[in-house]
C-alpha positions as a LaTeX table, in Angstrom:
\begin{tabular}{lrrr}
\hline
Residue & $x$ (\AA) & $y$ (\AA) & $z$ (\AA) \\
\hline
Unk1 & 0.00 & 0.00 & 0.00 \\
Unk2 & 1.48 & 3.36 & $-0.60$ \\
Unk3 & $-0.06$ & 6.57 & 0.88 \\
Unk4 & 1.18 & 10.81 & 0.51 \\
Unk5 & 0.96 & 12.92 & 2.95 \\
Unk6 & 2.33 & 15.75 & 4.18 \\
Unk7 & 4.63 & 16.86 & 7.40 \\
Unk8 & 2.72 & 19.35 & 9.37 \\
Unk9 & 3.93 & 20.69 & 12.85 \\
Unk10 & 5.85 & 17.56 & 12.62 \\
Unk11 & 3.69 & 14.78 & 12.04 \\
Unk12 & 2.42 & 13.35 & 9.12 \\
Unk13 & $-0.82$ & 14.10 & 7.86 \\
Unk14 & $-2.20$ & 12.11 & 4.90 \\
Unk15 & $-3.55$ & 13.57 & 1.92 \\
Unk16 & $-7.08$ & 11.10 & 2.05 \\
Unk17 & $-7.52$ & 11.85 & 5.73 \\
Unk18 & $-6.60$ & 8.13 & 7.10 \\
Unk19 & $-5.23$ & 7.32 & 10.41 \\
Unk20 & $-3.17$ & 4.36 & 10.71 \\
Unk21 & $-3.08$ & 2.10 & 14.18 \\
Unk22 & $-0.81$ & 3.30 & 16.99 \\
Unk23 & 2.23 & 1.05 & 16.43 \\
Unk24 & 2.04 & 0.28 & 12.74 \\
Unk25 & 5.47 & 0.06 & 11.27 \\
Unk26 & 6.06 & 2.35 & 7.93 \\
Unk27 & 8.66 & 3.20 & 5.66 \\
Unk28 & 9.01 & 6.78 & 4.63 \\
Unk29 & 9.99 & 7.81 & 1.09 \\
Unk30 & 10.98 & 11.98 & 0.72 \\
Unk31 & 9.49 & 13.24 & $-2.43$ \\
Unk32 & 11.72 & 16.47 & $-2.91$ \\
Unk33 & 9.32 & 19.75 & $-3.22$ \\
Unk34 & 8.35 & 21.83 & $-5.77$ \\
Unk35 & 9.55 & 24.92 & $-4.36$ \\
Unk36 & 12.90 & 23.51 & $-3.10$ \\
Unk37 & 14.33 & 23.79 & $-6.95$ \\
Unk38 & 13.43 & 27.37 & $-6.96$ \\
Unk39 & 15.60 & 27.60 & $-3.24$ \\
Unk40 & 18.38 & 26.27 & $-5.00$ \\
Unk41 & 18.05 & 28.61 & $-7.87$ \\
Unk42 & 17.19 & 31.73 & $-5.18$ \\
Unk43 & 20.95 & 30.40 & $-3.81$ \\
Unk44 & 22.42 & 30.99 & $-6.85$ \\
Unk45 & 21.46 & 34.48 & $-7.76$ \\
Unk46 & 22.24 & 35.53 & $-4.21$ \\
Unk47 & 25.80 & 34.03 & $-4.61$ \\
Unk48 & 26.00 & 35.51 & $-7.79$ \\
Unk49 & 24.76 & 39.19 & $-6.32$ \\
Unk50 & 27.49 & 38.85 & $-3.46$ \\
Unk51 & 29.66 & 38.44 & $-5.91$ \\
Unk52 & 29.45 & 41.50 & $-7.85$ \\
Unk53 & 28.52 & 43.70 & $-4.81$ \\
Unk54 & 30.92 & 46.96 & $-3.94$ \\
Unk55 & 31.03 & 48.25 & $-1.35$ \\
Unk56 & 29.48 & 52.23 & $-1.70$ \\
Unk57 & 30.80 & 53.60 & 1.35 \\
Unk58 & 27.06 & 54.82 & 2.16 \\
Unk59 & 25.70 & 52.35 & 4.77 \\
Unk60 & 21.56 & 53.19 & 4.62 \\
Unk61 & 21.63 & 52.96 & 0.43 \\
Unk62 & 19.14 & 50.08 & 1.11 \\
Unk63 & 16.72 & 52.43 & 3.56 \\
Unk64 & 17.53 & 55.56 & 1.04 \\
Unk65 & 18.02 & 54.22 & $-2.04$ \\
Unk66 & 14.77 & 56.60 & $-3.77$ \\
Unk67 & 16.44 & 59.43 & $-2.20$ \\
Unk68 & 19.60 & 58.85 & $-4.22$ \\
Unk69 & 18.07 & 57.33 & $-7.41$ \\
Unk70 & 15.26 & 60.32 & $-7.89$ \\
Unk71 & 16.53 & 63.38 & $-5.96$ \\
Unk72 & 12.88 & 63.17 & $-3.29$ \\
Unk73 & 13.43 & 64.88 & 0.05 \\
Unk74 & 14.52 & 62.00 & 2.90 \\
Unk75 & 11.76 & 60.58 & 4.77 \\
Unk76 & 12.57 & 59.61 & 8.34 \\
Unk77 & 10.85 & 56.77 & 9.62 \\
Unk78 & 8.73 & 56.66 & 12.53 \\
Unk79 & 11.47 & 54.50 & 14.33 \\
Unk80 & 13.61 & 57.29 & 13.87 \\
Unk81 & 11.39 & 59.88 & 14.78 \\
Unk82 & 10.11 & 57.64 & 18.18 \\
Unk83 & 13.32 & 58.44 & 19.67 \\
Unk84 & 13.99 & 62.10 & 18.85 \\
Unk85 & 11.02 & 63.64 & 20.48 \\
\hline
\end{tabular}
């Protein structure tokens, strides 16, 4: 007999809803998932972005990046504005 399921908060959960006996002895076959080939193409361009990154010498480019790019006045976030009052 072969039944799919899924792992889910670390149990297995099959797919038709069955519950086998307390005790019954099973061997477990790992189907690899979908989205797991996309991870390992996600790895790739991130390796690939670390590798051509330089370093700009302005460390909030991330947070201020539309400021730089387009000339708009800086916005300070309400983080930063929390702890100047």
């Amino acid at each position: 007999m072969e039944l799919r399921g899924t792992i889910n908060a670390g149990r297995i959960v099959l797919d038709d809803g069955r519950e086998l006996p307390e005790g019954t002895r099973i061997t477990l076959r790992v189907i690899e998932r979908a989205d797991a080939k996309r991870s390992k193409a996600k790895q790739k361009l991130i390796a690939r972005v670390r590798a051509t990154a330089v370093k700009t010498g302005i460390p909030d480019l991330a947070d201020r990046h539309d400021e730089f790019l387009t000339g708009a006045k800086p916005v300070r976030s309400a983080r930063k504005r929390k702890g100047r009052r």
